[in-house]
N, C-alpha and C positions, 0 to 999 in steps of 0.2 A: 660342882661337887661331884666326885666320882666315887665314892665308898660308904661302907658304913663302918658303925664299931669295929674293932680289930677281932675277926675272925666270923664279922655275923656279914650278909649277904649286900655285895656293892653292886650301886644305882649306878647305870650306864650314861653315859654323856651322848645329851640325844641333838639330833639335827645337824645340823653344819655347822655349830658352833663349841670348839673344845669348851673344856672346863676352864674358865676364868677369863675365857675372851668371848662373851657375851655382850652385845651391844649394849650401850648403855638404857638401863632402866627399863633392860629385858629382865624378865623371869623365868622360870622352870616351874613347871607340873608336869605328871607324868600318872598311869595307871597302874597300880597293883596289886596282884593276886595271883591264883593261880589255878587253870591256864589263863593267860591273857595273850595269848599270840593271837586269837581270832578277834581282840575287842576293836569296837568300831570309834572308841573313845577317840584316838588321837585323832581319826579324823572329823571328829566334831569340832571335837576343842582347837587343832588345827585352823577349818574355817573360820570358826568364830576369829580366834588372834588375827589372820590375814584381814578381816570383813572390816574388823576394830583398828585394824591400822597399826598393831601391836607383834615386837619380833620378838613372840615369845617361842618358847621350846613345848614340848609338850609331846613324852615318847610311851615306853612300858616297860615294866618290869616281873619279873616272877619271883613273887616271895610270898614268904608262906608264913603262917600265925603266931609260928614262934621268932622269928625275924624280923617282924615289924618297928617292934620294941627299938631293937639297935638300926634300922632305916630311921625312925623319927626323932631319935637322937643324933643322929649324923647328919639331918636336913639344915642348910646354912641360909642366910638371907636371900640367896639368889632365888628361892624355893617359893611358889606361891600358893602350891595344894598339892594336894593328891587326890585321885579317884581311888575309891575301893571297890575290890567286887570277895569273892569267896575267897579263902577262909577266914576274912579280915575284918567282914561287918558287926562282930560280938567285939573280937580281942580290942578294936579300938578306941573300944571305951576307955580301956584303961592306960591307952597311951597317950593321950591329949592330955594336955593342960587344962581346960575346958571344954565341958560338952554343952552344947545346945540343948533348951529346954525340947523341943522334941525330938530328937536324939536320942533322951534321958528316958523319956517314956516310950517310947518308941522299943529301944533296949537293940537298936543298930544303928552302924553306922558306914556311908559309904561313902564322906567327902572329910578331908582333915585342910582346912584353911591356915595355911603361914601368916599369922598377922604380923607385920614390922614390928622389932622392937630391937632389945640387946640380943645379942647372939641370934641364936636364931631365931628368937620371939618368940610367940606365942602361939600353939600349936590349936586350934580349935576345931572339934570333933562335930558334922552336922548330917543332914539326913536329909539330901535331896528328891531321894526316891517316892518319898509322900508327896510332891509335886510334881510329879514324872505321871506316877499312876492319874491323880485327880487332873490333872489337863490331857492326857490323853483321853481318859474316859467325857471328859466333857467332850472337848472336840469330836469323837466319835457319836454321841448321842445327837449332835445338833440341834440340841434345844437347849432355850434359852431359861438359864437359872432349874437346871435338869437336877430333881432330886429322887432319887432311887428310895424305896422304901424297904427292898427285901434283897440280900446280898447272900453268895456262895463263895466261899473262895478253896480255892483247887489247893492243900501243900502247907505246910505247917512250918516254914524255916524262916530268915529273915526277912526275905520279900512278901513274907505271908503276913509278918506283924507289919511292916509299913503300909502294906496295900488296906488292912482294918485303921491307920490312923486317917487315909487317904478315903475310905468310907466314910469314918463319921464327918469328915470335912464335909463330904457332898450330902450328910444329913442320915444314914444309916447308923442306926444305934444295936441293934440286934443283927448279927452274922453266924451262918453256918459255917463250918469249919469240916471240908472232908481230908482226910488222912489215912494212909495207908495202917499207921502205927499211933494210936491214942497215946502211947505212955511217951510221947516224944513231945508231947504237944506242951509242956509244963510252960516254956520259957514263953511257947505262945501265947496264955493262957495269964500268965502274970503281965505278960505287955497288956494284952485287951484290960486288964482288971486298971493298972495306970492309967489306961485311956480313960475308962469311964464306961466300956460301950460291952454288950454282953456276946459272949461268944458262945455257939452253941458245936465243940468238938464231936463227929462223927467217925469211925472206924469206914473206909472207902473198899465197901463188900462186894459189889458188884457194881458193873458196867449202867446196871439199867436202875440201881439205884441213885448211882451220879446224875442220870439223865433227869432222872422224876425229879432232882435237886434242883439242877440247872436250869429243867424249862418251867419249875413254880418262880424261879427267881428275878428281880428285874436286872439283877448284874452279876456276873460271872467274872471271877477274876481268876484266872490259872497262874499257881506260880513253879508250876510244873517242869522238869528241865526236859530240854527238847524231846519229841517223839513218845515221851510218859501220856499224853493226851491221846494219843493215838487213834485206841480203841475205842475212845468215849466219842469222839471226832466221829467215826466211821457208825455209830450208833445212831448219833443224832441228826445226821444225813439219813439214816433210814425212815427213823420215827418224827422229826421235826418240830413243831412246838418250840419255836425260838422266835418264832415274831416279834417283835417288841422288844426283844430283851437286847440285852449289850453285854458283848465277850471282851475282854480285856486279856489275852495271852503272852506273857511277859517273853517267850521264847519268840524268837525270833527267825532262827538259822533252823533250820531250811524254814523260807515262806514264801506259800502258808503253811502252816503247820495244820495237817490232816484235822485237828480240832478246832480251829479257824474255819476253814475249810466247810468242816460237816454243821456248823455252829450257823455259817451263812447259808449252808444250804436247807437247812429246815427255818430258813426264813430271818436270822437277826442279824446282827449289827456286829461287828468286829473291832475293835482298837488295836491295830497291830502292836507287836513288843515294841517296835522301833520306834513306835509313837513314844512311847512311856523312856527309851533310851536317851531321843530326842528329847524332852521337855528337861528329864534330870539333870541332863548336859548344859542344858541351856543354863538352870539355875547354878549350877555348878562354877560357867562360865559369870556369872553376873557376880555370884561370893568372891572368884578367886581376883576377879580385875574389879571389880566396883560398879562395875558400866552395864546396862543393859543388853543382853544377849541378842545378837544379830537372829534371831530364829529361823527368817527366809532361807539364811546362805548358807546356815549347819542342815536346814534341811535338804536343801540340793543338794550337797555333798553327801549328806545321807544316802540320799535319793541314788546319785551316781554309785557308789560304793557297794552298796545292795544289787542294781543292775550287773556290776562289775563280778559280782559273786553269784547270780543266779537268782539272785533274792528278790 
């Protein structure tokens, strides 16, 4: 496939394989939003096809919230997902055929599954990011059947609402909520009420009251966009009071991120973003083929790619 509706934004023909000369009972997936020239997706989902033994394609594209609409109408059989990142995780709701029950409560979405059928079958809208965050966070704590009691989360936008579905998973029913801007926090605010779980929205007034947040809490989640943590990072490197706890900082590029960073140095635990990258891609890769996610081999190529960048 190489376009979309007539006059809305066309998908590039990725790999080494033109449009229509696809090996047989290859597929296509691909990343969009926008920017995505820095996503690390292709080469997750990359490994994984190579690991599985599968000559799938899987490239990126930049397209924006009001473009989507005529991309998932113009998706043809060949097509077995999409990843989504910004500004695509609200609009998608209404472009799928179906969405996923947490998807639905959730109120985002960042994976759209091609299921076979006529034409181009059946578009389904899911939300991998709630298993991204809660296996990185486990895997970071090291303990076994680890349930947090008391949660902060950094940011108010879509990563904000699945990282509270990704909470009450691991058993936190009460979360604080810091924000630059309360009046912004509604959408947030109506996801946590679907969940079931209560949110407590704070206006984010000063440096040293994030801090007093962060080090009463047992888990910190930042969904912060790069270098926004910054000062709070640089703070709690001063004053400390993080022993025990667990940081969870969705940014990634540059890492560590100064809030990583100051987080470990007054004593706690870290879940890099790339953890939380890693796990989504993984589930992503297990919806779009069927099969269990190679995790070892998306992680090494993680692993190289990051190296490769600084990271």
């Amino acid at each position: 496939m190489s376009g979309g509706e007539p006059g809305g934004p066309a998908l590039p023909t990725y790999d080494v394989h033109p449009a229509g000369a696809l090996p047989a009972g290859a597929r296509r997936a691909a990343v969009l939003g926008t920017p995505v020239g820095h996503s690390l997706s292709p080469v997750l989902h990359g490994a994984a096809y190579a690991a599985l033994g599968l000559e799938w394609v899987y490239g990126l594209a930049e397209v924006d919230a009001d473009e989507l609409a005529g991309v998932v109408a113009s998706l043809d059989g060949e097509w077995a997902g999409l990843s989504l990142t910004m500004p695509l995780k609200h609009v998608a709701l209404e472009v799928a055929d179906v969405v996923d029950p947490l998807a639905e409560v959730v109120g985002a979405v960042n994976t759209l599954i091609v299921q076979p059928g006529p034409g181009r079958g059946l578009v389904v809208a899911a939300n991998t990011d709630v298993h991204g965050v809660v296996a990185a966070l486990r895997e970071a704590s090291g303990r076994e059947g680890w349930r947090p009691s008391s949660a902060v989360v950094l940011g108010g936008g879509a990563t904000a609402a699945s990282t509270l579905a990704a909470l009450a998973e691991l058993g936190v029913t009460a979360s604080l909520v810091l924000v630059r801007n309360p009046a912004r926090a509604g959408a947030l605010q109506r996801a946590a009420h679907r969940m079931g779980v209560h949110v407590t929205v704070r206006r984010w007034s000063t440096v040293e009251q994030a801090a007093d947040a962060v080090t009463s809490a047992d888990v910190t989640v930042s969904t912060l966009p790069a270098r926004a943590g910054d000062e709070l990072g640089d703070h709690l490197a001063s004053v400390g009071g993080t022993t025990g706890r667990v940081l969870l900082d969705v940014a990634y590029d540059p890492w560590p991120s100064r809030l990583a960073a100051g987080f470990t140095g007054g004593g706690g635990t870290v879940a890099p973003g790339w953890a939380m990258l890693l796990h989504q891609a993984a589930e992503q890769v297990r919806l779009m083929t069927g099969r269990p996610a190679p995790l070892e081999a998306m992680r090494a190529a993680l692993s190289d790619a990051l190296a490769r960048r600084g990271g």
